[in-house]
C-alpha positions in Angstrom: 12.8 56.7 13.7 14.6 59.1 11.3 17.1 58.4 8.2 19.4 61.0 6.7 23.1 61.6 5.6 25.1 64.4 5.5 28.3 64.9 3.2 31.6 65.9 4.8 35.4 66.5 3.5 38.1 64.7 6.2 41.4 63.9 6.1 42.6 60.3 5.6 45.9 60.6 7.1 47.5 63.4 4.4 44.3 62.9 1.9 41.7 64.8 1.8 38.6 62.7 0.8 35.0 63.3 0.6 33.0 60.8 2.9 29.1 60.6 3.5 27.3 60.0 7.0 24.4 58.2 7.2 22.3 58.2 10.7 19.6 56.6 11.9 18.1 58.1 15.1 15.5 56.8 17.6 13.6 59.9 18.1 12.6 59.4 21.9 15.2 57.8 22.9 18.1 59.6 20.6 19.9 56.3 19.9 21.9 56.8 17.2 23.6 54.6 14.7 26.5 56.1 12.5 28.4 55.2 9.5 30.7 56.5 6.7 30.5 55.3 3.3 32.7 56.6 0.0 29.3 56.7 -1.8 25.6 56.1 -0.9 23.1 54.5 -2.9 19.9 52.2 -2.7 21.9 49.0 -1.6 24.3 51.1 0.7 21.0 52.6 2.1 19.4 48.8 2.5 22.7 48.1 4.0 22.9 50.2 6.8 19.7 50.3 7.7 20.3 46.3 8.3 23.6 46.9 10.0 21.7 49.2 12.4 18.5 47.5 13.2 20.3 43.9 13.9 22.5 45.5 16.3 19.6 47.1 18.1 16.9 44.4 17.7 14.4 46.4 17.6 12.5 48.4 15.0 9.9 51.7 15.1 7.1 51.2 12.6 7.5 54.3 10.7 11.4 55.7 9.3 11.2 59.7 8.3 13.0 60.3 5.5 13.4 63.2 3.0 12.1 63.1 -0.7 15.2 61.0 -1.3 15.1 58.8 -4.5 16.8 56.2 -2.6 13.5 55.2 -1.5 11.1 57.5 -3.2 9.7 56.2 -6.6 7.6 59.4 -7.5 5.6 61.6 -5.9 6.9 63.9 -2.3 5.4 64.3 1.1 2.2 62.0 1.9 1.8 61.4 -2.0 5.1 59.7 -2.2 4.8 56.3 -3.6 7.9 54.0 -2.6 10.0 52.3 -5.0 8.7 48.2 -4.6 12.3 47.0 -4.2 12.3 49.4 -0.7 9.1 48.9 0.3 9.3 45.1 0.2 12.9 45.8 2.0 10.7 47.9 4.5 8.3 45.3 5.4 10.3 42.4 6.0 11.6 44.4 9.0 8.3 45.6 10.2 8.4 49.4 9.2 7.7 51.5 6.3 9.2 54.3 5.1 7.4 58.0 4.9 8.7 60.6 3.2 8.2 64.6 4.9 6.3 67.1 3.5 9.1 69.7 1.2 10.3 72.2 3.3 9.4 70.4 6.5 12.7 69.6 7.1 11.8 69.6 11.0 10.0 66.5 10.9 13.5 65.0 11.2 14.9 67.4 13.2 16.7 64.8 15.2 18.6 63.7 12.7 19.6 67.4 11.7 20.7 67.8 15.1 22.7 64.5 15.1 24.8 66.2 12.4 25.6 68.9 14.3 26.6 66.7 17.2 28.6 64.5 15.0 30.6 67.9 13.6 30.9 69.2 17.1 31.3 66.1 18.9 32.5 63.3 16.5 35.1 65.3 14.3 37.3 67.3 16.6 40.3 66.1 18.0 40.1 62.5 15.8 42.0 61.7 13.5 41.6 59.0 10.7 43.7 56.1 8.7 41.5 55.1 6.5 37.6 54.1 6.3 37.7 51.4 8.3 39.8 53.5 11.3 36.9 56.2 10.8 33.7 53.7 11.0 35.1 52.1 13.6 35.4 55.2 15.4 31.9 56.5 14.5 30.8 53.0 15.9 32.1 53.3 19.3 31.0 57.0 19.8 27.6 56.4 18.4 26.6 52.8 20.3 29.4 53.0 23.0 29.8 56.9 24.3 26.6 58.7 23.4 23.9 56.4 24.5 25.5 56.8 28.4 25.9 60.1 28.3 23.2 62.6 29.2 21.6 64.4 26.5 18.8 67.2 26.1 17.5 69.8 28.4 16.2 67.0 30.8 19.0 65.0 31.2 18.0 61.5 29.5 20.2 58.8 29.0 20.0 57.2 25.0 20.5 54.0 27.2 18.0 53.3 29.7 15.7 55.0 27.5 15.7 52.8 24.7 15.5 50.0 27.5 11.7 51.7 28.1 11.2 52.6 24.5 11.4 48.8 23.7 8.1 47.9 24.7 6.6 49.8 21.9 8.7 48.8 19.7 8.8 45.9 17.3 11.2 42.8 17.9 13.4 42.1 14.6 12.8 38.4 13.2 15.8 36.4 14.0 16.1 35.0 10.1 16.1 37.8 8.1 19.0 37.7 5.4 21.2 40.7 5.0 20.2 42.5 1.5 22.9 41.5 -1.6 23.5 42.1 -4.8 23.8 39.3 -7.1 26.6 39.2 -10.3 26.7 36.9 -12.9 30.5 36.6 -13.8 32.4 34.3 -16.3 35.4 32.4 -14.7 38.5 33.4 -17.0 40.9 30.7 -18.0 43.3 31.4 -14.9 39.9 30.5 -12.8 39.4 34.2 -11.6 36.2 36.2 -11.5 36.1 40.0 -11.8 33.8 41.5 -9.3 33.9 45.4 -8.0 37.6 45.8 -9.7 39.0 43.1 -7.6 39.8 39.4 -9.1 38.7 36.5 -6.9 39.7 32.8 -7.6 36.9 30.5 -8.2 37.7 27.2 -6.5 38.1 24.0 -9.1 40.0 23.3 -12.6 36.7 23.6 -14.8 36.4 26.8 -16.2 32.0 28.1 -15.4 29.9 30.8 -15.3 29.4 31.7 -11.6 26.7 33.5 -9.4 28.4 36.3 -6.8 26.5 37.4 -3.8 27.6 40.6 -2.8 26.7 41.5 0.8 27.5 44.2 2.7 31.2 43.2 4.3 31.4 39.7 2.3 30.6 38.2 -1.3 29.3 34.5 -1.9 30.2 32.5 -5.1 28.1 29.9 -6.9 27.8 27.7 -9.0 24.3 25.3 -9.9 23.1 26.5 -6.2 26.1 25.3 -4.5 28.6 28.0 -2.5 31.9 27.1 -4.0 33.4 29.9 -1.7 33.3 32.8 0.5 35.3 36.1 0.9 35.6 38.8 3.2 35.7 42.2 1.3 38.6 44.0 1.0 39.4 47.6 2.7 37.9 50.4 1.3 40.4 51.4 -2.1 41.6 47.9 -2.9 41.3 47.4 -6.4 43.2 45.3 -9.0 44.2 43.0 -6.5 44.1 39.5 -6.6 42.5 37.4 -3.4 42.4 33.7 -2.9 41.6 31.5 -0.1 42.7 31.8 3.1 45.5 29.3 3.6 45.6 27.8 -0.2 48.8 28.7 -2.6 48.5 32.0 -5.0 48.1 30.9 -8.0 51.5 32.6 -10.6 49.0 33.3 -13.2 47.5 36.7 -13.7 43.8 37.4 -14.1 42.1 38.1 -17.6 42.0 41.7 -18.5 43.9 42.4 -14.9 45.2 46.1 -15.3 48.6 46.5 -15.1 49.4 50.0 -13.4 52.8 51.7 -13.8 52.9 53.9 -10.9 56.4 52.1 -9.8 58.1 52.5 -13.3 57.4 56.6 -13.4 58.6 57.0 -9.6 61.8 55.3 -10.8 61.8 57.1 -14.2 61.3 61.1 -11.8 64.0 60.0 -9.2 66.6 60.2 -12.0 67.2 63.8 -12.8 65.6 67.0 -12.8 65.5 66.7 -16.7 63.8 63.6 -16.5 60.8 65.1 -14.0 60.5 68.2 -16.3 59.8 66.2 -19.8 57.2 63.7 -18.1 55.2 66.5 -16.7 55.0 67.9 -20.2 54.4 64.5 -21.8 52.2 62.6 -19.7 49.1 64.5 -20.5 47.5 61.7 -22.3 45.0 59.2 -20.1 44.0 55.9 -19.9 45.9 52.9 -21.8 48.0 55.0 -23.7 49.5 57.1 -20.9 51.2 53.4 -19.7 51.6 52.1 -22.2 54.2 55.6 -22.7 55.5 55.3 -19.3 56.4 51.5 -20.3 58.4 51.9 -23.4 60.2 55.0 -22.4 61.2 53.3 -18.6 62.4 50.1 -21.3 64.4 53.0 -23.1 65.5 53.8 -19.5 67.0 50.7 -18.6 69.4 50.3 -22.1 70.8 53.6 -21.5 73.2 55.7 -19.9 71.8 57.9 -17.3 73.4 60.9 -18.5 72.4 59.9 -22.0 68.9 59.5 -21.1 68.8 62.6 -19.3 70.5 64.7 -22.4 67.8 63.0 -24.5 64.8 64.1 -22.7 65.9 67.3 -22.0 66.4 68.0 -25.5 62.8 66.4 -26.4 61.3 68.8 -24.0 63.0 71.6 -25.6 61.6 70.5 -29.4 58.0 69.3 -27.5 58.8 65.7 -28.5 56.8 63.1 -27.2 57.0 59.7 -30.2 59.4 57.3 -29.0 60.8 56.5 -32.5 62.2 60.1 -32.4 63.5 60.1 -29.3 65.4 57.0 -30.0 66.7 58.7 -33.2 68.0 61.5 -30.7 70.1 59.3 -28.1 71.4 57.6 -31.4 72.5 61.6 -32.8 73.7 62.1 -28.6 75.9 59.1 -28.9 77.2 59.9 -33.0 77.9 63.8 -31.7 80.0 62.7 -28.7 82.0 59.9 -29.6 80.5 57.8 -26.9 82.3 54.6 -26.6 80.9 52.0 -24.1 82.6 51.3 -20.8 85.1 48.6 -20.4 83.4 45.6 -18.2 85.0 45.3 -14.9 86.8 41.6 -14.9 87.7 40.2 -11.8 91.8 38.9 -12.3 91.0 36.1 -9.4 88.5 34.2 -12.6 92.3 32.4 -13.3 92.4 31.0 -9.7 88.8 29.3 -9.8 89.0 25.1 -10.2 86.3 25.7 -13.1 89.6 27.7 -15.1 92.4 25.6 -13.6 90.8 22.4 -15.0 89.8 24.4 -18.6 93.0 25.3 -19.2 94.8 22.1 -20.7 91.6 21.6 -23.3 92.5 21.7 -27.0 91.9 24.7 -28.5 89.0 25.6 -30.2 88.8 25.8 -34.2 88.2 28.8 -35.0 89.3 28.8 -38.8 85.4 28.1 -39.7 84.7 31.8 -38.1 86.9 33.8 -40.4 86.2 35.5 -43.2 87.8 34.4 -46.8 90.0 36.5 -48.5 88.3 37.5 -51.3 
């Protein structure tokens, strides 16, 4: 059999977004096995390979791969000495990995060609939510459509092929544990643990230090050898995101460190005027903490004044290239001193005398009010 992966630019809905394909192909039968990842790298590689050989059972003894450092600790070609983590990975399945001579790219030609098919085949006419909408997608054409569909000069079909290719092939032990990561991860005082930029609650009231499991679609926590709880992971781009249990409350506290974005704040802020979008393309060129932290004080300065204030303020800070708060504040103060502004009138509703709250208030004694005025000297 034959690894490799192949980078491609698609469209998620609007987006355009950089995905990579990794295939694994049965060289006499051309089964193929296809997925899509955001990035690849050693555990993504262990990963998939799992994914793939569970769902087929079955498992040739060698995997051609290219002088990939995924795999590869030194050396290339037939002096290439696998990393231990991958050969041990390797073994428990049955197969080990060998890496082609450089420049004999056509040892895996399959796989080559399965790109092709995948870009003539695969990409046209599909469109594409998100990652999940794609692998999904890629799963059905690769294990679904392709292996009943004649293929080569001579006709074969991936399916009934692989049927025949089994017997000299090795059967995949039925207890062999998916590959994982393992965390260590302090439970904050709000009883959440931080893992891949997500926050997960941690099951109890006593605040430990827990052991995540990450796996390849779920994540284990531990704690003393015992599984306090399980989680499925979340869709590809979920971060800062708090997840709980299935069926149990959310808790009203928020995680430790939990980043506090301010994407809703600046929508609001460009909506308001043309004078408004203007000064926070000039001014938000700062990154980081301090770029919210900018958004969050002026959207404050935002909601205490006028809008045609706060538009005559900003536009005047983008004329001067003004971009401390203090100063701008001194501005609206200067707007309001040069106009005369006076502030509106509340709007008071006459039928307040007809409510039984007022009827019944109005035969109290008056209240003393001597103690509030001033003295004449």
């Amino acid at each position: 059999m034959q690894h490799d992966t192949s980078l491609y630019t698609v469209k998620f809905g609007a987006t355009r977004v950089q995905v990579i394909a990794s295939i694994i192909y049965m060289r006499y039968s051309k089964m193929r096995y296809l997925k899509f990842y955001r990035s690849f790298n050693r555990f993504s590689m262990k990963c998939f390979i799992h994914e793939a050989l569970i769902f087929w059972k079955y498992v040739a003894l060698m995997c051609i791969i290219d002088n990939t450092n995924l795999a590869r600790l030194r050396g290339s070609g037939k002096n290439a000495v696998m990393a231990p983590e991958m050969k041990q990975f390797a073994k428990q399945y049955g197969f080990e990995f060998i890496c082609h001579e450089i420049g004999h790219a056509n040892r895996k030609a399959g796989n080559e060609r399965s790109f092709y098919t995948v870009e003539t085949n695969f990409f046209p006419g599909r469109t594409f939510e998100n990652l999940e909408d794609m692998n999904q997608q890629a799963f059905d054409w690769a294990t679904l459509r392709m292996p009943n569909r004649p293929v080569s000069k001579i006709k074969i079909i991936p399916a009934k092929a692989f049927e025949h290719e089994q017997v000299f092939l090795k059967k995949i032990p039925a207890y062999i544990m998916a590959p994982y990561i393992t965390h260590e991860r302090i439970t904050d005082e709000y009883g959440y643990a931080a893992i891949e930029g997500n926050f997960y609650w941690v099951p109890g009231t006593t605040r430990f230090d827990v052991k995540v499991l990450l796996f390849c679609d779920h994540l284990q926590i531990y704690h003393n050898r015992k599984m306090l709880v399980e989680y499925p992971l979340p869709l590809d781009g979920t971060k800062n995101t708090k997840i709980s249990p299935e069926g149990e409350p959310k808790s009203k506290y928020q995680p430790k460190n939990r980043k506090r974005p301010t994407a809703s704040e600046e929508k609001i802020l460009r909506s308001q005027a043309s004078e408004v979008n203007a000064y926070l393309n000039f001014a938000l060129t700062m990154k980081g903490s301090s770029r919210h932290r900018f958004i969050r004080q002026l959207y404050s300065l935002y909601k205490k004044t006028a809008p045609t204030v706060f538009a005559k303020t900003l536009q005047r800070a983008l004329k001067y290239r003004i971009n401390n708060m203090d100063t701008i504040e001194n501005i609206i103060r200067l707007i309001l001193k040069q106009s005369n502004y006076a502030m509106p009138l509340p709007e008071i509703d006459e039928a307040f005398k007809n409510r039984p709250a007022y009827i019944e208030g109005r035969f109290a004694d008056e209240a003393d009010l001597s103690i509030y005025k001033c003295s004449s000297d």
